[in-house]
N, C-alpha and C positions, 0 to 999 in steps of 0.2 A: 504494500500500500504506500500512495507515496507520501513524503513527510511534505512537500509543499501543500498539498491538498490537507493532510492534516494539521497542518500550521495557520490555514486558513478557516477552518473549523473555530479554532483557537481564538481567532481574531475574530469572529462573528459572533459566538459567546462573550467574550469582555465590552464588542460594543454594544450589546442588546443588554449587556449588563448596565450599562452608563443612562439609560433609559429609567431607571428604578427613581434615582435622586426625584425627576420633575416629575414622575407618576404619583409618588406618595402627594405633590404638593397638588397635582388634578386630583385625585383621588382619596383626599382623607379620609383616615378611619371612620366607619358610621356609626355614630352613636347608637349607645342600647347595644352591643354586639361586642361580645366576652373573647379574646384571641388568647388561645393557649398554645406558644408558640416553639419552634425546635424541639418536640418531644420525641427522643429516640424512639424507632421502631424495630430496629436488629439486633439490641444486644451489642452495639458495635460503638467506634465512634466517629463512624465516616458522616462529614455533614451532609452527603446525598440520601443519607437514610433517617430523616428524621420529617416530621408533620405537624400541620399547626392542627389545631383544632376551633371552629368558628359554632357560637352560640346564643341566644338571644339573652340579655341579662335578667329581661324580667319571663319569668318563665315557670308555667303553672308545675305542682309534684305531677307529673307526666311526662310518661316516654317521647322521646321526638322524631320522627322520622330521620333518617340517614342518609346524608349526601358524601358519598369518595368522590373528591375530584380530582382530574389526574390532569398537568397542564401540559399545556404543547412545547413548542420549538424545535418542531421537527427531528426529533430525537436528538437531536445536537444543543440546543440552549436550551433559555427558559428557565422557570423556579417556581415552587409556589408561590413568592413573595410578591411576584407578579400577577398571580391570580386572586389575589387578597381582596380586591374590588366585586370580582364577580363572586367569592366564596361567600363574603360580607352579606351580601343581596341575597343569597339564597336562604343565610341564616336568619336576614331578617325578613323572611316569608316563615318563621317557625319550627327550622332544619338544623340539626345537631350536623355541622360541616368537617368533614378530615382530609385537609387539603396534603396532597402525598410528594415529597421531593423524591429521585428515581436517578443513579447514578447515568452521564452522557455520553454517549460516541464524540470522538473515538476512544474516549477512555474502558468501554467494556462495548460490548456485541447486546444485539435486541434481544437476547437469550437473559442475560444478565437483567435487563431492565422489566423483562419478562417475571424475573424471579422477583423483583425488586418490588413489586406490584403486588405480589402475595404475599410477600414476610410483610407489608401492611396494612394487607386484608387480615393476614392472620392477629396481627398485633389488636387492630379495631375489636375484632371478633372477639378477643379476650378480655377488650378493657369495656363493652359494649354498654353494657351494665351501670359501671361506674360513673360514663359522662349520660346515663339516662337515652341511651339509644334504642329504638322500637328495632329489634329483632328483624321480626316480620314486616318492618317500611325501611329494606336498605336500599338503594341504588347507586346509581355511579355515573358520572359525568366525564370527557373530556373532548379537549379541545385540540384539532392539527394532529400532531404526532400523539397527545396525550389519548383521541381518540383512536389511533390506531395501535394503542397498544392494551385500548381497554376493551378495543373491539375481540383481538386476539386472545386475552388474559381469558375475558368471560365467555369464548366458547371452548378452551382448555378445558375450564369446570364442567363440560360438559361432552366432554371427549377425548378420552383417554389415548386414541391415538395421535393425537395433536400436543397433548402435553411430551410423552413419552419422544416425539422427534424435536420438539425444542427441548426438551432434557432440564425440564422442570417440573417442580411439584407443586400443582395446584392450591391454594385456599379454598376452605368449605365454608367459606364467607361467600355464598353467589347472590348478585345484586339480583332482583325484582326485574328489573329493568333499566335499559343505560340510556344516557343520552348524549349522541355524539355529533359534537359542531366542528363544522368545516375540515371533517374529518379526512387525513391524510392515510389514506388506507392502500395506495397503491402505491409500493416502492420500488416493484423493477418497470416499467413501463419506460420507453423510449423518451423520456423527457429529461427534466433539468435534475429530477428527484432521480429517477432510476439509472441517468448514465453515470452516476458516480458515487452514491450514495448504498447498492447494495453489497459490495465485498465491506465496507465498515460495519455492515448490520449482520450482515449473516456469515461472514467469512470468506476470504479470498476463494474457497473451492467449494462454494452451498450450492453450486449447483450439481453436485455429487453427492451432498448429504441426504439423511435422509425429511430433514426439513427442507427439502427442493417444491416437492407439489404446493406446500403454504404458502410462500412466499405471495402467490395468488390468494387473497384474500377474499376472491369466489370461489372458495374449492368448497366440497359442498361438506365437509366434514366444518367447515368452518361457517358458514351461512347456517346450516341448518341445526349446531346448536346453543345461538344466541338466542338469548332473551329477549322482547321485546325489544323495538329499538326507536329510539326520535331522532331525525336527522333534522339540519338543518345547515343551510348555506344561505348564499344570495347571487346575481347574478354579480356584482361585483368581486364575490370571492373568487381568487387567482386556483380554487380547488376546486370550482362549482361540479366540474364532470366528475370529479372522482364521486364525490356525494350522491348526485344524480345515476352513474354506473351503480355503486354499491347498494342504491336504495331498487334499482331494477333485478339483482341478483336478489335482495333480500323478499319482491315480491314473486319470482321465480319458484320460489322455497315456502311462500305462503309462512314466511315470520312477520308477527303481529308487530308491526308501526305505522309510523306516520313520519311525511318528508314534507319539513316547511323550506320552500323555495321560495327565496323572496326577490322585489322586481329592481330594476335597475336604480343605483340609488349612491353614490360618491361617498358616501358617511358609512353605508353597510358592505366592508370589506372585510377579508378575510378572518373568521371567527371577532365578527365585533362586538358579541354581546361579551367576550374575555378583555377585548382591547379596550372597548367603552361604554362598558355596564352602566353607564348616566344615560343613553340613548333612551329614549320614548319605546324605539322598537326592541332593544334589548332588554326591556322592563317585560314589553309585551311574548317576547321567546321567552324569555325565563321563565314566566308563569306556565304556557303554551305547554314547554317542556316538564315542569312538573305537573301540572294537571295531566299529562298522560302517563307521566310517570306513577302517581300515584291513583289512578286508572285502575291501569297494570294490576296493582295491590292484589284492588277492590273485584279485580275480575269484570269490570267495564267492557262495552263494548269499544274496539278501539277506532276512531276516526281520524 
């Protein structure tokens, strides 16, 4: 692999990092909304393994529905600290939030960040209890790359030949239902993502392993055992097809969602209810997306 390419990785991380300072100052903390932040989730003390937790401060002795949110940057950047904005919103709709940091390429392979995603599901699952989380209302959220790796994680849970060729072990944490925006679900495709980006994720020789067939994240061992699912893009988003392709593979398979496509619009790019959770329309996804998420629950019919 070559080191300019990965040295450029490098440099696309630190400056997506220099982004945070003037986010916190658009995006102040919302009042009434409790952050319990950096709390190890491996036993370790690598700072890619640890999660905040997001929750409303005034809050009846009642279980809360559960939101994992998993963030994007394309498996190369990103944080949750980043997604703090949109975890915030969700909590202040009545959601006990555990927002998940997940070690980057090129520092470990999608297999790693695979596992990375269950040691904290497994962590949630055992502290479930403690921060007052409903059991039976968990789901899952992400955005870009954070969707394509929650798309994966959660049909693993439900398909053991899919965990066994990524060579990891599942969480029996499985979400209700997930909702994934502007979801980066296609990584070898003749584009900008696939002609460079699959020997860092899967290995300079996966098209010999026996995680080769997945790599297609219409392979039907993979569409057909997801949970419920919410899509959502726009046509501004620079991903629109991939969302539109994987929501026509997920009606193919007859998996219960719904796909909000929204219309040509400057302000609604790629995953902008993570980028600018203040929007009117990322107030209106957010709800959209839990009302079907918690749907799901209830055994609704879904629209």
């Amino acid at each position: 692999m070559s080191q300019w390419i990965t040295n450029i990785f490098y440099r696309q991380r630190k400056d997506f990092q220099k982004t945070y300072a003037g986010r916190d100052q658009q995006f102040p903390p919302l009042p009434g909304i409790i952050c319990q932040a950096d709390i190890p989730y491996a036993g370790d003390t690598l700072p890619a393994h640890r999660l905040d937790i997001y929750y409303p401060e005034k809050r009846q002795d009642v279980l809360l529905p559960v939101m994992i949110n998993i963030h994007g940057g394309g498996l190369l950047l990103g944080s949750k600290e980043f997604n703090r904005p949109f975890c915030e919103r969700i909590a202040g709709k009545g959601f006990l939030v555990f927002s998940i940091d997940y070690r980057l390429v090129p520092d470990c392979t999608v297999f790693d960040q695979f596992q990375d995603i269950f040691l904290a599901f497994d962590f949630i699952k055992e502290n479930l209890a403690h921060y007052q989380g409903d059991p039976d209302q968990v789901y899952a959220s992400g955005d870009s790359g954070g969707a394509c790796l929650l798309t994966y994680t959660a049909a693993m849970q439900n398909c053991k030949r899919l965990a066994e060729a990524a060579g990891v072990t599942p969480s029996a944490l499985k979400p209700v239902a997930i909702g994934l925006i502007s979801g980066m679900f296609y990584t070898t495709r003749k584009d900008k993502i696939g002609l460079f980006l699959p020997t860092y994720l899967y290995g300079k020789h996966y098209k010999k392993e026996a995680f080769a067939p997945y790599v297609n994240p219409e392979h039907e061992d993979i569409v057909s055992s997801l949970p419920p699912c919410f899509l959502t893009t726009s046509h501004n988003d620079n991903l629109r097809d991939y969302t539109v392709s994987f929501a026509r593979a997920l009606r193919r398979h007859h998996i219960p969602h719904k796909l909000l496509n929204l219309p040509a619009d400057r302000r609604l790019t790629h995953a902008f209810s993570v980028f600018d959770p203040s929007l009117p329309e990322s107030e209106a996804l957010i709800n959209d997306m839990l009302q079907f998420l918690q749907a799901c629950q209830k055994g609704r019919t879904y629209k």
